[in-house]
Each structure stands twice: as C-alpha cells, then as structure tokens.
N, C-alpha and C positions, 0 to 999 in steps of 0.2 A: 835768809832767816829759816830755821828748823825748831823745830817743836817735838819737845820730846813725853811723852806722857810719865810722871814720876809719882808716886802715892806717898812717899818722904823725901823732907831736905834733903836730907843724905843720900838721897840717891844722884842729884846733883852735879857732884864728880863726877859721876860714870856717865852722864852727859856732855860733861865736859872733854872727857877723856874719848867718844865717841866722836865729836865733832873734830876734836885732834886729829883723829884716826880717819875720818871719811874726811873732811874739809882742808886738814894743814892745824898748824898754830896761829892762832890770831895775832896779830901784833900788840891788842891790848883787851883788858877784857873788863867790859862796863857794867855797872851795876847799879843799884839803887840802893846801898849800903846795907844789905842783907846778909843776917853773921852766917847763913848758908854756903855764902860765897867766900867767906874769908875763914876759913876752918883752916886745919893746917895741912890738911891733906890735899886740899886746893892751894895752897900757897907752895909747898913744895911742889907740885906739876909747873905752877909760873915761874919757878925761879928755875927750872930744870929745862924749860924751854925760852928761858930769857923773852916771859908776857908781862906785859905792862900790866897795871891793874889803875882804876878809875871808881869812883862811887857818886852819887848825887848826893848830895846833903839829902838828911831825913825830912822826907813829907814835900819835898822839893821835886817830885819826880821831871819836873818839867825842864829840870838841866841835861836830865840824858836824853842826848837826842834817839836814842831807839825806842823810846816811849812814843812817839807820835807813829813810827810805822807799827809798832805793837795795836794801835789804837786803829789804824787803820785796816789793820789783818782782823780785830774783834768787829769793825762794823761790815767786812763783806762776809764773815763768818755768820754774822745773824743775819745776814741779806740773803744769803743762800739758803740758810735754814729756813727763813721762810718764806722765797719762793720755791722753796721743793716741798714743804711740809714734812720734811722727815723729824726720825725724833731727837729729843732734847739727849740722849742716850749718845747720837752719833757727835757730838759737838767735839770731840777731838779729830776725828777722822776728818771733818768740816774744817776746824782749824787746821790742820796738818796740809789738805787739799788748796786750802786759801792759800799757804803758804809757798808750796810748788809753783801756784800761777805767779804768786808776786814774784818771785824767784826769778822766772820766766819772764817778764816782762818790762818793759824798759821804764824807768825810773830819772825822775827830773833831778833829784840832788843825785845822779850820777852821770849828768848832762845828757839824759835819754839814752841812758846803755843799759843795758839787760844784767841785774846783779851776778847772776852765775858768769857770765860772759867774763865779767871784770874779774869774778874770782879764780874763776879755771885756765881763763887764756886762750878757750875757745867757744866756738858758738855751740849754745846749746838745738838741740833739737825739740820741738815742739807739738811733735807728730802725735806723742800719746795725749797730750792738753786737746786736743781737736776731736779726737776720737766720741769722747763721750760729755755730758755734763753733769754736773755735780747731783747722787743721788736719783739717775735715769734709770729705770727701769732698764734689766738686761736679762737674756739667757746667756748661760754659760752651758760647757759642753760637759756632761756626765759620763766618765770614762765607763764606769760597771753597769749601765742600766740593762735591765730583764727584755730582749727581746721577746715578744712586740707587746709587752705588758706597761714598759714603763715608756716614757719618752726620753729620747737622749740628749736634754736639754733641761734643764731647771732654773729657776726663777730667784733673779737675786737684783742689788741694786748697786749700781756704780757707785765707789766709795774713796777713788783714790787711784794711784799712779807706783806698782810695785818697784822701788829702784835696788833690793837685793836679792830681785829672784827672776829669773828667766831673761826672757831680751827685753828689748826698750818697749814694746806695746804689751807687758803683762803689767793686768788691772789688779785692784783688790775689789775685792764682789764681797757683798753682805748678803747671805744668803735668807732668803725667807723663811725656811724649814728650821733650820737649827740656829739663825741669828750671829752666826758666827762668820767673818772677814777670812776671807781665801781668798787665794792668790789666783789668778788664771788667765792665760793667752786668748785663747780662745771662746770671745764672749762677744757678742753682737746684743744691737737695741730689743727691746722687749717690745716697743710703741711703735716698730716700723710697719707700717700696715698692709706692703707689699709682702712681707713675709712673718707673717702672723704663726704662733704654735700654738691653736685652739683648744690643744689637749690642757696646757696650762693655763693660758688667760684668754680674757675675755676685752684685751686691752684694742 
C-alpha cells in the first residue's frame, strides 16, 4: 500500500503512473467507482499496459476488498497520532509511515507473508523501521554550524523512512525551527539520556 499526497482528482494519473514506475503494472486496478479513476487518460495507461480495471458498486464500498486494509491503515494512523501527540498538520506523513510498516509486515490474507516480500521477490529489510518511532524526538547533524557559537546538532522529530534519497537508514526529520521535512542520515534520539545535547533541550 502507498499513499500519495494529491490536492486534485487529476492529479491521480500521475499517481498511478508513479506506482507503475517504482512498483510494476498492477494486474488490475480497483476502485470504488470514482469518475477520477475512469477519465481517459487513466483508461489509456490500462489499455497500454493490458490493466484490468474493477469498481464497487456506488455506496457499497464494502465489495472492495482494500477497503478494509485502508480502514485499518486509518486506525493505526490516529493510534499514533495520539500516542505521540504530534499534530493534526503531520496526519499524511503518519499515514504514509503507517503505510511502510504495514508494507513491512507480515499479513494473514497473505498466509503471513510480508506484502513487499510477495511483491518484490525479495526480502525486505527492516533495519530503518527499528531505528526510531513514529514522531521521536531526534537531533540531526548540522553541516554549516558557527563554531563554538552554534551546536552541531539541531532539533527535529522523526517523521518517516527516505526511500529516494541516500542509503537505506536516511530518515525524514521535521525540523522544529522552520517546520519543514529533510531528509537526513545522520540523526540519532533526542530522549537518550546517556547522551543528552543541553545546549538544545532539556529532554
């Protein structure tokens, strides 16, 4: 499952056309009868890749079955949000995070196999899901900081798991300062209490 953030229908395609491009072609492609999905510019991508196409009857969502793991991605989504308290602002980067672990983990309607597993053909690795938790307090490393005025560390909050920028263990950090998602390898806990940065918190 992926989650792509979109602000119109029609940005859609270019979702679909993305998942082509990083996952493969589907063999079919399910829906909830959404004229979104059935535009003609999505119809010629399925005929050009020989995709099946499916819909639920309307207001029947209960025929497609990726409605129930959708429903299940929304309740660990608000389970996270509130046990971390973060805010209602981060709820895609939360869904997108939920998503990577489901992804990661082994699945009963897929007789307990790991859905990446099934899809890729090989085993995923798990190392960066281990590292942090969802929304933990982190320092990350500051390339330009002012010796010995600034500290070379600044204060940000785990947000996610980079998969098109650097190696397998680069995070995305929300930074506190500007509020803004970077990408970054080198980032360790904020709340580890053996090695505390007092210049910054008081955690």
């Amino acid at each position: 499952m992926d989650v792509f953030g979109m602000k119109t229908d029609k940005q859609f395609v270019n979702a679909l056309e993305d998942i082509i491009r990083e996952r493969g072609a589907p063999t079919r492609l399910l829906s909830d009868h959404a004229q979104n999905l059935r535009s003609a510019r999505v119809l010629d991508i399925l005929r050009a890749l020989c995709i099946g196409e499916w819909s639920s009857e309307p207001h029947r969502q209960h025929q497609n079955t990726m409605e129930r793991r959708y429903q299940t991605a929304k309740r660990l989504t608000n389970l996270a949000m509130d046990r971390s308290g973060c805010p209602e602002s981060c709820w895609l980067l939360c869904l997108q995070y939920i998503c990577v672990v489901l992804n990661c983990t082994a699945c009963q309607s897929l007789n307990w196999q790991i859905p990446l597993t099934v899809l890729l053909g090989t085993t995923v690795d798990v190392s960066p899901l281990l590292r942090f938790h969802w929304y933990q307090p982190v320092f990350y490393t500051v390339d330009d900081a002012s010796f010995p005025s600034e500290s070379p560390e600044a204060l940000g909050y785990f947000v996610g798991i980079s998969t098109h920028c650097g190696h397998a263990m680069t995070f995305k950090v929300l930074t506190v300062d500007t509020n803004k998602v970077i990408l970054r390898s080198q980032v360790r806990p904020a709340d580890d209490p053996l090695r505390p940065n007092l210049r910054l918190t008081d955690l």
